[in-house]
MDTraj code that builds the backbone (N, CA, C; nanometers):
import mdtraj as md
import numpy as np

residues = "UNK UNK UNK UNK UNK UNK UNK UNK UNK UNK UNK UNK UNK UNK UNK UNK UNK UNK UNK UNK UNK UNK UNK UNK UNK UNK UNK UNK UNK UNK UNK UNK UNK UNK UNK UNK UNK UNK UNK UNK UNK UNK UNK UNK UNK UNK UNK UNK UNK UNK UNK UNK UNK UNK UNK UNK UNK UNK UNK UNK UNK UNK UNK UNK UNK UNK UNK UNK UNK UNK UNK UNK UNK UNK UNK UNK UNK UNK UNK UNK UNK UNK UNK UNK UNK UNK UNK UNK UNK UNK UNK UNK UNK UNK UNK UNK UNK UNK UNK UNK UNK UNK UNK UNK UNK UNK UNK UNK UNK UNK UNK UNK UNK UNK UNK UNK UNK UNK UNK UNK UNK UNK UNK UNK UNK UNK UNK UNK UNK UNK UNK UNK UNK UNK UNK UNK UNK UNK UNK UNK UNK UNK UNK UNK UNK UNK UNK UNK UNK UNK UNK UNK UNK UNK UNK UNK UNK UNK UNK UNK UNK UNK UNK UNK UNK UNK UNK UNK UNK UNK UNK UNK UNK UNK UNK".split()
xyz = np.array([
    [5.0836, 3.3428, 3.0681],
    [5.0644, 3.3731, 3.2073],
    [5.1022, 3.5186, 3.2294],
    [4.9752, 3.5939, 3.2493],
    [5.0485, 3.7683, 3.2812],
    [5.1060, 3.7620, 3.4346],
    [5.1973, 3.8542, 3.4171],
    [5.2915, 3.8560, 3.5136],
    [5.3378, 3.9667, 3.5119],
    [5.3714, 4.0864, 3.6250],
    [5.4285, 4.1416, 3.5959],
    [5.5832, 4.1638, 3.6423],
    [5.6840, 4.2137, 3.5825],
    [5.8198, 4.1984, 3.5930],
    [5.8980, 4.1725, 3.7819],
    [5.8419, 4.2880, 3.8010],
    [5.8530, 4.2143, 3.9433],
    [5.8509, 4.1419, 4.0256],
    [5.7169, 4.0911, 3.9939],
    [5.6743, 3.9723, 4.0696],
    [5.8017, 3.8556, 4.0230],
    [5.8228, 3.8540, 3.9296],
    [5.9084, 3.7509, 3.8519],
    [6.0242, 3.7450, 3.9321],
    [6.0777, 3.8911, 3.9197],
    [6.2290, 3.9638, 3.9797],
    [6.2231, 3.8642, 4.1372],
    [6.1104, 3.9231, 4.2093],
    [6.1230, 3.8841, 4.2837],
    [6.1144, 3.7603, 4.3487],
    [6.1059, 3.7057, 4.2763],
    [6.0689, 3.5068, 4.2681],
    [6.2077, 3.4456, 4.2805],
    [6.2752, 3.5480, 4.2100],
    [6.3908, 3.5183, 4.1894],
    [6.4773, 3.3877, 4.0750],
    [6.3601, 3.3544, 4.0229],
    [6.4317, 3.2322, 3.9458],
    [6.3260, 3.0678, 3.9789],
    [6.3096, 3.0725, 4.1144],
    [6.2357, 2.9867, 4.1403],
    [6.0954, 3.0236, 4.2783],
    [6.0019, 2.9997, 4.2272],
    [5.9061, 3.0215, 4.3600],
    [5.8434, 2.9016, 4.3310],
    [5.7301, 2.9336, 4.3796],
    [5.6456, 2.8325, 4.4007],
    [5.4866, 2.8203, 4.3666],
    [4.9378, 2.7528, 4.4190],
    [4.7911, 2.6586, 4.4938],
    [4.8431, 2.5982, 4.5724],
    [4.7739, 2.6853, 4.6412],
    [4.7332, 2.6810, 4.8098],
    [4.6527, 2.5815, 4.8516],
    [4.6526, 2.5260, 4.9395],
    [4.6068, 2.4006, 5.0008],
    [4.5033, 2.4548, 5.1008],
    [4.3450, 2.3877, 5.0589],
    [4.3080, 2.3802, 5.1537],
    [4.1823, 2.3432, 5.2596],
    [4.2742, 2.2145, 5.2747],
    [4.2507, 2.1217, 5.3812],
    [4.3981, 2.1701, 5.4654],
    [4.3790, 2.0356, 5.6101],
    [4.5232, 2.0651, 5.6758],
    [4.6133, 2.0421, 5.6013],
    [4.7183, 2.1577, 5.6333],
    [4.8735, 2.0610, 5.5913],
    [4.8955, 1.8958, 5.6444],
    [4.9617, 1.8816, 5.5511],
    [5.0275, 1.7508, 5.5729],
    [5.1659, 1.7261, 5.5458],
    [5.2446, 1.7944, 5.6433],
    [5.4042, 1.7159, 5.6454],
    [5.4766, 1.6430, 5.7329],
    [5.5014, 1.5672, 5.6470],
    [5.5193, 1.3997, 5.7687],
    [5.6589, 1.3801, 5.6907],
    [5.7160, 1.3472, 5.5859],
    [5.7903, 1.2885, 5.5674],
    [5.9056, 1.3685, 5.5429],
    [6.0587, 1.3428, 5.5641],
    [6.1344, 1.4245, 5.6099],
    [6.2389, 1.4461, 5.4562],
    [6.2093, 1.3481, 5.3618],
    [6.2689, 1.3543, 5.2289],
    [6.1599, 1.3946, 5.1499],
    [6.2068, 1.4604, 5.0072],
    [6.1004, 1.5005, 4.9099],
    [6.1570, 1.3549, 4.7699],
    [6.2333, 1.2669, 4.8622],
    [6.2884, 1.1791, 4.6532],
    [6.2014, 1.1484, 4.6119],
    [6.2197, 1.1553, 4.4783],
    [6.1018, 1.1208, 4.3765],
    [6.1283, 1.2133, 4.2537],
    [6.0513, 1.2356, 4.1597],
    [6.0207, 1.3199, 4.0863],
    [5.8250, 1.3914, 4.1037],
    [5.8137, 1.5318, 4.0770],
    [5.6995, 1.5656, 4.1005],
    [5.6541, 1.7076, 3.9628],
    [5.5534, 1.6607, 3.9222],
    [5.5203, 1.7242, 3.7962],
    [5.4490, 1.8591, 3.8743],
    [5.4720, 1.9583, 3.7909],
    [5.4378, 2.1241, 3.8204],
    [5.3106, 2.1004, 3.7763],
    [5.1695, 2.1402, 3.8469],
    [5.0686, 2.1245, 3.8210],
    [4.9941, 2.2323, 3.7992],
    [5.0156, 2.3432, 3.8771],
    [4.9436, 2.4788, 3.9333],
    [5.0442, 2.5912, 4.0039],
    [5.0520, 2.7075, 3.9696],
    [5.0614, 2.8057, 4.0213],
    [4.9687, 2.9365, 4.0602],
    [4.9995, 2.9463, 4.2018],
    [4.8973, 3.0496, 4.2501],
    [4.9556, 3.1892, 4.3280],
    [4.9292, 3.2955, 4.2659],
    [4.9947, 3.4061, 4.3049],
    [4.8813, 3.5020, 4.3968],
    [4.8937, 3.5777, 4.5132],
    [4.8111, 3.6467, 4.5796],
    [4.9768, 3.8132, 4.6506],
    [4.9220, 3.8960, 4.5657],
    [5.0413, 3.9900, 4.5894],
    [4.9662, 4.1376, 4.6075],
    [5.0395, 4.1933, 4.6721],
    [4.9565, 4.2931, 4.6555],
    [5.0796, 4.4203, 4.6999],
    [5.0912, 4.5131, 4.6067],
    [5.2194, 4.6528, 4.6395],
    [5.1515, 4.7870, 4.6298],
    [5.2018, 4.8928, 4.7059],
    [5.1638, 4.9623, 4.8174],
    [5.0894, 5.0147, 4.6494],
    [4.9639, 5.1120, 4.6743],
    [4.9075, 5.2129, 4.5600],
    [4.8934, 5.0883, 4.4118],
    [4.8716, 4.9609, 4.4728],
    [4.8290, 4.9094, 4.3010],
    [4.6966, 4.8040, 4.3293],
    [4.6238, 4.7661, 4.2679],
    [4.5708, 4.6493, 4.2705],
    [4.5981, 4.5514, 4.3128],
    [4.5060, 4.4475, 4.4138],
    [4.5928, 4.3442, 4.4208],
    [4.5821, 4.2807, 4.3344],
    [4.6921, 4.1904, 4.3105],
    [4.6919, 4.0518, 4.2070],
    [4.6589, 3.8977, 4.2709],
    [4.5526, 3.8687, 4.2305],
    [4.5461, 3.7223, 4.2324],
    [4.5349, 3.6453, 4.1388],
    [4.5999, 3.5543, 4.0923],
    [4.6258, 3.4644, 3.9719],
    [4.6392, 3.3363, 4.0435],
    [4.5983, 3.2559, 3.9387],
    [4.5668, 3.0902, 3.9273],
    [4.6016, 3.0318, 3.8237],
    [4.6905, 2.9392, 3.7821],
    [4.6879, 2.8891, 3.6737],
    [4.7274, 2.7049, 3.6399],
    [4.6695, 2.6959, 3.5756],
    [4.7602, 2.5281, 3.5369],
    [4.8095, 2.5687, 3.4466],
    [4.9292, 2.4717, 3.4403],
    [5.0582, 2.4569, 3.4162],
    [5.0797, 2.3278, 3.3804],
    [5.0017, 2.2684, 3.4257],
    [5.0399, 2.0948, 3.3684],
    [5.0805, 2.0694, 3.2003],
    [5.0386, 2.1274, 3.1599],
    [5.0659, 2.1255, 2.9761],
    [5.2062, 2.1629, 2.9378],
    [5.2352, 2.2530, 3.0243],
    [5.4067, 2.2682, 2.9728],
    [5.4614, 2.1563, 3.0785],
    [5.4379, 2.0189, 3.1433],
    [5.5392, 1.9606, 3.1695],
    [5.6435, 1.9476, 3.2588],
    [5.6229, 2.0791, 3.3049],
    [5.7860, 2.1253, 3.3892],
    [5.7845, 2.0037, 3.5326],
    [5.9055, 1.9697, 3.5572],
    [5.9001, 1.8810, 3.6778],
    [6.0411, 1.8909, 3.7610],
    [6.0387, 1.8522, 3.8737],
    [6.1547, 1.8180, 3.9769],
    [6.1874, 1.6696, 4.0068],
    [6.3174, 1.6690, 4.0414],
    [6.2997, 1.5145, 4.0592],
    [6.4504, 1.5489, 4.1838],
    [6.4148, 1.5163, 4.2871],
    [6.5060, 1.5367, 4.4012],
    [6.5541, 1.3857, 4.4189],
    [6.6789, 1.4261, 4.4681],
    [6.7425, 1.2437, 4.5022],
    [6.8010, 1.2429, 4.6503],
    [6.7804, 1.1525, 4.6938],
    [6.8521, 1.1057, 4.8345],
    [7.0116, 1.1919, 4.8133],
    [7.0658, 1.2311, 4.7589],
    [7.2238, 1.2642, 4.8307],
    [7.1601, 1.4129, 4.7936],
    [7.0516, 1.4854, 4.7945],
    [7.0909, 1.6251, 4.8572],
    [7.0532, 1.7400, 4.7191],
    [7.0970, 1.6914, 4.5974],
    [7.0630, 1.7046, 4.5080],
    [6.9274, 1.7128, 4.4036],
    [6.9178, 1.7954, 4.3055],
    [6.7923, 1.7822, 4.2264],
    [6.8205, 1.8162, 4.1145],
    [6.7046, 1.8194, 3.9941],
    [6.7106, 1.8728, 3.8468],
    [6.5978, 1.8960, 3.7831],
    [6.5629, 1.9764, 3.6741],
    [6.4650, 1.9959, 3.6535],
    [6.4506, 2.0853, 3.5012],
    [6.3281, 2.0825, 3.4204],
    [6.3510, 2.1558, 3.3139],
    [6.3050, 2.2564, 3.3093],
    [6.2155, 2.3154, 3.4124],
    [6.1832, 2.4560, 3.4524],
    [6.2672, 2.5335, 3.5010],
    [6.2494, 2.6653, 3.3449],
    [6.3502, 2.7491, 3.3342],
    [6.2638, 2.8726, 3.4366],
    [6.2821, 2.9456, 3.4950],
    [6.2567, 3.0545, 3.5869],
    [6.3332, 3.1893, 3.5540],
    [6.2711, 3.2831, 3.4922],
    [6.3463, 3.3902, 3.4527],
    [6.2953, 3.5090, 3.4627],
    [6.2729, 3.6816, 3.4172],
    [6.2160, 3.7423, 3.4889],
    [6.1452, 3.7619, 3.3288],
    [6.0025, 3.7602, 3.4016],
    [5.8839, 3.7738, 3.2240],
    [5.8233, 3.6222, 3.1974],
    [5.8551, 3.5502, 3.2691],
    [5.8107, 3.4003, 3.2048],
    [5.8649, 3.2938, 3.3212],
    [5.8211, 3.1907, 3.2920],
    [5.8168, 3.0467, 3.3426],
    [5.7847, 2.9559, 3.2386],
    [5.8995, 2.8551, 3.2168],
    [5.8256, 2.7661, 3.0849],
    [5.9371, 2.6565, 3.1205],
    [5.9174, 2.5516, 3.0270],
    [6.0084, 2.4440, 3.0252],
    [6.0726, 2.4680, 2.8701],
    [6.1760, 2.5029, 2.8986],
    [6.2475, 2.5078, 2.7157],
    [6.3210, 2.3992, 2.6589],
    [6.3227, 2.2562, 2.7992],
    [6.3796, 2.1502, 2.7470],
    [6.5254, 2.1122, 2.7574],
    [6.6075, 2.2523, 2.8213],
    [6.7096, 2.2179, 2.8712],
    [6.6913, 2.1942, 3.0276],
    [6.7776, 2.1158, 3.1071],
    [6.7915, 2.0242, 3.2282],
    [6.8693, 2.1172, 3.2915],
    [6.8427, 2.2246, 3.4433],
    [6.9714, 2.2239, 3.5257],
    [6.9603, 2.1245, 3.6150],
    [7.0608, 2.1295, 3.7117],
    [7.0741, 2.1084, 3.8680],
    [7.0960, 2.1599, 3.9703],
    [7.0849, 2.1604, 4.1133],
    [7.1507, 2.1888, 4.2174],
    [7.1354, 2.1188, 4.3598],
    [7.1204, 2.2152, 4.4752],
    [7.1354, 2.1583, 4.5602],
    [6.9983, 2.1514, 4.6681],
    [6.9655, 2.0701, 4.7486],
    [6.8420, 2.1169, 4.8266],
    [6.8957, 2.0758, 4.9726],
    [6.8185, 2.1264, 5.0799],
    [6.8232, 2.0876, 5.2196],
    [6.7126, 2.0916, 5.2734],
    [6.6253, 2.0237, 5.3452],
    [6.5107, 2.0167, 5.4319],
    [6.5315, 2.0687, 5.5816],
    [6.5178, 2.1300, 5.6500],
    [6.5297, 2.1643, 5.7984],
    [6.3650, 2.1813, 5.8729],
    [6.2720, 2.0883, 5.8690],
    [6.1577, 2.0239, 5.9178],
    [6.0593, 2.0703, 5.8089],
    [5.9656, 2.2218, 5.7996],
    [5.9015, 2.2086, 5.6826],
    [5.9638, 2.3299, 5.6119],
    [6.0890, 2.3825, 5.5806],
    [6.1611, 2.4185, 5.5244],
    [6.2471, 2.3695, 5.4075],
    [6.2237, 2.3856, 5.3123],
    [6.3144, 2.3605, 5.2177],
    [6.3962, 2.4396, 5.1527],
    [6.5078, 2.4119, 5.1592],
    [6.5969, 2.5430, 5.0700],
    [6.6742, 2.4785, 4.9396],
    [6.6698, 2.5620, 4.8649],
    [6.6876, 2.5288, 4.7322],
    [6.7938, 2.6170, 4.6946],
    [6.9552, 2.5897, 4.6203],
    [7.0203, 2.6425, 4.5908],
    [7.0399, 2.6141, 4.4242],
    [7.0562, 2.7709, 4.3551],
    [7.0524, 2.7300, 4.1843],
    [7.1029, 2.8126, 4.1293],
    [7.1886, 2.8438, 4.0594],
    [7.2561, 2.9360, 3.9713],
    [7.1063, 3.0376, 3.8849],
    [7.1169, 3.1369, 3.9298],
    [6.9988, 3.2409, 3.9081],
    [7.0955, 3.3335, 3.7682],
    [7.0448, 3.2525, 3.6286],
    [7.1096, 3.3179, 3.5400],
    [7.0680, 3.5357, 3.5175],
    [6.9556, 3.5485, 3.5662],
    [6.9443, 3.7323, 3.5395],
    [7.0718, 3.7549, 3.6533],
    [7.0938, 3.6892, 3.7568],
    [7.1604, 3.7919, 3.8070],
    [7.3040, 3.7246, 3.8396],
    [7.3077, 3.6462, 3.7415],
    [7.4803, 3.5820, 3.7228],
    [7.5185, 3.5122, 3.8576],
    [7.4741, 3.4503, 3.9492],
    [7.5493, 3.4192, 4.0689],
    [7.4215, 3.2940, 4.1327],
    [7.4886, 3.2250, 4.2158],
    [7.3974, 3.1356, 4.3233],
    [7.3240, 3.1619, 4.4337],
    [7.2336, 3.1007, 4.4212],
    [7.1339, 3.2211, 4.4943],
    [7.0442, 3.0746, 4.6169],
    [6.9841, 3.0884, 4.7017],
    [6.9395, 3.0002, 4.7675],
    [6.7946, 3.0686, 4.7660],
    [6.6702, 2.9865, 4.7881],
    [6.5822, 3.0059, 4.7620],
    [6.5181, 2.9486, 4.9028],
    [6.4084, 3.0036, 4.9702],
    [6.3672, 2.8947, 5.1132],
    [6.2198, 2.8738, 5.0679],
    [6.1707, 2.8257, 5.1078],
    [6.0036, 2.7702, 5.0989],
    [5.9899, 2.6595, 5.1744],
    [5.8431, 2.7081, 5.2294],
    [5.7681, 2.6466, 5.3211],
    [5.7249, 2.5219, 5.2428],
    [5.7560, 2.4125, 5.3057],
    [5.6690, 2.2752, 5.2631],
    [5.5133, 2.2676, 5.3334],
    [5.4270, 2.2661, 5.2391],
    [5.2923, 2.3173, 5.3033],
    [5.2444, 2.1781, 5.3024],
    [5.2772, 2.0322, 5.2269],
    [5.1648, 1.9693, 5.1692],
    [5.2838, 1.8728, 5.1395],
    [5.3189, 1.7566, 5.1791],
    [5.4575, 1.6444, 5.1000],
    [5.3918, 1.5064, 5.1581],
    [5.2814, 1.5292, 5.0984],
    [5.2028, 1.3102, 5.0742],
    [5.2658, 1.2593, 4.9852],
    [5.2200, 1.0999, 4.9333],
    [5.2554, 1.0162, 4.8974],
    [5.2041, 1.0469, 4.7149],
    [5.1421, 1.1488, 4.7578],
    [5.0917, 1.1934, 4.5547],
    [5.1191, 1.3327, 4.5611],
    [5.1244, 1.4551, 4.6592],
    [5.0947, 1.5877, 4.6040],
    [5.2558, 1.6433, 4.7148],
    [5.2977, 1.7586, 4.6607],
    [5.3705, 1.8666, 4.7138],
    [5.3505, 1.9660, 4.7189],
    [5.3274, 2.0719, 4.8191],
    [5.3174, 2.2242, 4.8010],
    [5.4174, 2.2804, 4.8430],
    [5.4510, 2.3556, 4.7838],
    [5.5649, 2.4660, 4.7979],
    [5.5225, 2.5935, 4.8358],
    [5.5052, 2.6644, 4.9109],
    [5.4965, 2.7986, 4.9587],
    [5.5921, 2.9416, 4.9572],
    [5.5962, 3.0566, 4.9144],
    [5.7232, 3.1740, 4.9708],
    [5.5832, 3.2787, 5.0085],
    [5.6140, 3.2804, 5.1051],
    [5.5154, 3.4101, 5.1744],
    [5.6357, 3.5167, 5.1650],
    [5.5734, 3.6635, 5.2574],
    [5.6121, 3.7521, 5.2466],
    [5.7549, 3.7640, 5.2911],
    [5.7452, 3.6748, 5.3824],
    [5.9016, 3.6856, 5.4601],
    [5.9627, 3.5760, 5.3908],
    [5.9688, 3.4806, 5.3562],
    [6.0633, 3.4009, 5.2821],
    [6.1205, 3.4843, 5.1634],
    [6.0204, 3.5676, 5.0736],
    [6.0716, 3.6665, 4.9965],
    [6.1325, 3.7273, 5.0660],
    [6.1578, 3.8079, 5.1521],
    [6.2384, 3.9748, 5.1905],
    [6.3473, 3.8552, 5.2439],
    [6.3757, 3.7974, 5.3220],
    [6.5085, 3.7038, 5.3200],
    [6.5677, 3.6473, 5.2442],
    [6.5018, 3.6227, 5.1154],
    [6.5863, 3.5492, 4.9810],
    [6.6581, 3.6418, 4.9045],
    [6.5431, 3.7654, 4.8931],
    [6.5940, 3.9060, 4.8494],
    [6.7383, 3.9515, 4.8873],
    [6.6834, 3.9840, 4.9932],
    [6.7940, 4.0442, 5.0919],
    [6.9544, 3.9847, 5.1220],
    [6.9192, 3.8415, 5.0825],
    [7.0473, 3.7647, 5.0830],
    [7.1105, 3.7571, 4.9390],
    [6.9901, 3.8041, 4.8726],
    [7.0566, 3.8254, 4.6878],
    [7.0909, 3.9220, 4.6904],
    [7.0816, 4.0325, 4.6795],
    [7.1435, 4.1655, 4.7611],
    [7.2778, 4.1761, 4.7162],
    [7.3341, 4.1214, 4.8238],
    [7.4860, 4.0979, 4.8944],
    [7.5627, 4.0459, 4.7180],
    [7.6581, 4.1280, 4.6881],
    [7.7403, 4.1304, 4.5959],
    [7.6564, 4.1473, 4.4396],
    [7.5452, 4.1982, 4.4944],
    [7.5026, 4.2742, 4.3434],
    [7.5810, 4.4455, 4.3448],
    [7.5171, 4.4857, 4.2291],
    [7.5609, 4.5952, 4.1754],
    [7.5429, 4.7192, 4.2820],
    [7.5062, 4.8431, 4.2830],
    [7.4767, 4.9098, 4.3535],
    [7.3217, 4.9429, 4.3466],
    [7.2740, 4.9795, 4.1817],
    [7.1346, 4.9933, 4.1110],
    [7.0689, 4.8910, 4.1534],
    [7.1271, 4.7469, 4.0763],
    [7.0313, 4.6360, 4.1609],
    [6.9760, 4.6193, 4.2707],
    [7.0842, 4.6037, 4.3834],
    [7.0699, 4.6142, 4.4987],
    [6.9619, 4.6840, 4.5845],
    [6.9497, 4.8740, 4.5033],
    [6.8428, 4.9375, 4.5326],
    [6.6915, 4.8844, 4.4891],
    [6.6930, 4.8877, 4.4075],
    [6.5908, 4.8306, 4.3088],
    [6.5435, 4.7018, 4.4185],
    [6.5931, 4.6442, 4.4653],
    [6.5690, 4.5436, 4.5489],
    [6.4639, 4.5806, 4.6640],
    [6.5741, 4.6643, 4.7454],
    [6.5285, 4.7392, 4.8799],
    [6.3946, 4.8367, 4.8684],
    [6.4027, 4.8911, 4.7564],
    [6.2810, 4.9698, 4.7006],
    [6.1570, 4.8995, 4.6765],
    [6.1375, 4.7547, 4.6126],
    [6.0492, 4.6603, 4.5805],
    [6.0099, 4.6075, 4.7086],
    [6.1333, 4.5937, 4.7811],
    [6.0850, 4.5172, 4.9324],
    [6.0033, 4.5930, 5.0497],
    [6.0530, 4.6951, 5.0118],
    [5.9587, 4.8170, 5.0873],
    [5.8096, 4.8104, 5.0528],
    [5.8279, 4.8137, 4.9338],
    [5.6261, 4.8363, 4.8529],
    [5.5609, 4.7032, 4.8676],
    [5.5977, 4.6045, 4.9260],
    [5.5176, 4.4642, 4.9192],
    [5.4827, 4.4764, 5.0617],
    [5.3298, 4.5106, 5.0385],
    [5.2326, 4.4263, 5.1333],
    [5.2175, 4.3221, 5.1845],
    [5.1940, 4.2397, 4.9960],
    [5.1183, 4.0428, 5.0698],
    [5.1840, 4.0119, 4.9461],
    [5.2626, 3.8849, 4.9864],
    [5.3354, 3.8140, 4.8681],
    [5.3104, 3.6618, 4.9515],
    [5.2370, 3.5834, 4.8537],
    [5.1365, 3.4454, 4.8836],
    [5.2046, 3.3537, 4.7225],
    [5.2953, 3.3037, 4.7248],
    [5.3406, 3.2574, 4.5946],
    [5.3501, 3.1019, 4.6242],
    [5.2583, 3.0018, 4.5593],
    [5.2511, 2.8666, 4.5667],
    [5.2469, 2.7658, 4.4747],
    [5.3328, 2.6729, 4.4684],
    [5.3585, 2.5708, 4.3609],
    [5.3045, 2.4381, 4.3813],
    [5.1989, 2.4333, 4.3054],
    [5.1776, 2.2784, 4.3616],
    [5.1682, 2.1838, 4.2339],
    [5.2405, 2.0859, 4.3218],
    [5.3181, 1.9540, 4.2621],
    [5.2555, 1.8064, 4.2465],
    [5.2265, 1.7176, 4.1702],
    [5.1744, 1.6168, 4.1660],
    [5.3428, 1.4953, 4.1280],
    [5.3225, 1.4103, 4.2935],
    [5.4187, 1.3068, 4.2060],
    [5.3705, 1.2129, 4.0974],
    [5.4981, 1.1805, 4.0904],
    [5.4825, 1.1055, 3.9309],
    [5.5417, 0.9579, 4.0156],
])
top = md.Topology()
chain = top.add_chain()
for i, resn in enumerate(residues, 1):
    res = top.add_residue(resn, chain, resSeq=i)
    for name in ("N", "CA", "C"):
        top.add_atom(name, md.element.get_by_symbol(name[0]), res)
traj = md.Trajectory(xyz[None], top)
């Protein structure tokens, strides 16, 4: 999957095909487990090409499995340069606040816990979409920020400046 470093950086560890018919979110829990099916990227930074990418993903496997007390786990590793399942299991924490989901996970590049927000675009009885538009990025960013380095930190504010259109979508098939 080409990618370039940024985009990754800025994913932060976890982001998220686009839906489209209407949304559909009705139900106020995600439990279950739901297999990574597709990722779809639409980005575009100030003086470059835009990027649009599409891909399945179903072959590497990667999945979520959220539980009633709040919690989740999963073998999709999220790092900056790649996305894969390497077969080790984390965990953490999730919260729903209507079609909001926030996702909290120990973000190993940048040593610390990091919360992640995304739009629930799509949560039927078979499919999930996950969404981070432009502003869910510059707020996840911006809150990763806070107790990085000084370089990092810039590097941040500098990237957040040059993003135009950041359209990053995960879509999920339950199992």
């Amino acid at each position: 999957m080409k990618k370039q470093i940024f985009i990754l950086f800025a994913v932060l560890g976890l982001g998220l095909s686009s839906c489209s018919k209407k949304d559909e979110v009705t139900p106020s829990t995600l439990e279950g487990t739901y297999n990574l099916e597709t990722i779809s990227l639409k980005s575009k930074v100030v003086d470059q090409a835009a990027e649009n990418e599409n891909e399945n993903v179903s072959a590497q496997k990667m999945y979520y499995t959220f539980n009633s007390d709040g919690t989740y786990k999963t073998n999709a590793t999220w790092s900056i340069g790649e996305i894969n399942s390497s077969g080790a299991v984390s965990t953490g924490k999730y919260t729903i606040n209507g079609n909001k989901l926030n996702i909290t996970y120990q973000d190993g590049d940048l040593g610390k816990e990091l919360t992640q927000t995304m739009q629930i675009k799509t949560n039927s009885d078979s499919q999930l979409v996950l969404f981070i538009g432009l502003d869910e990025l510059k707020t996840s960013l911006k809150a990763a920020a806070g107790g990085l380095d000084a370089f990092t930190a810039a590097f941040l504010e500098i990237f957040l400046s040059q993003m135009i259109q950041f359209e990053y979508t995960l879509t999920f098939k339950k199992a």
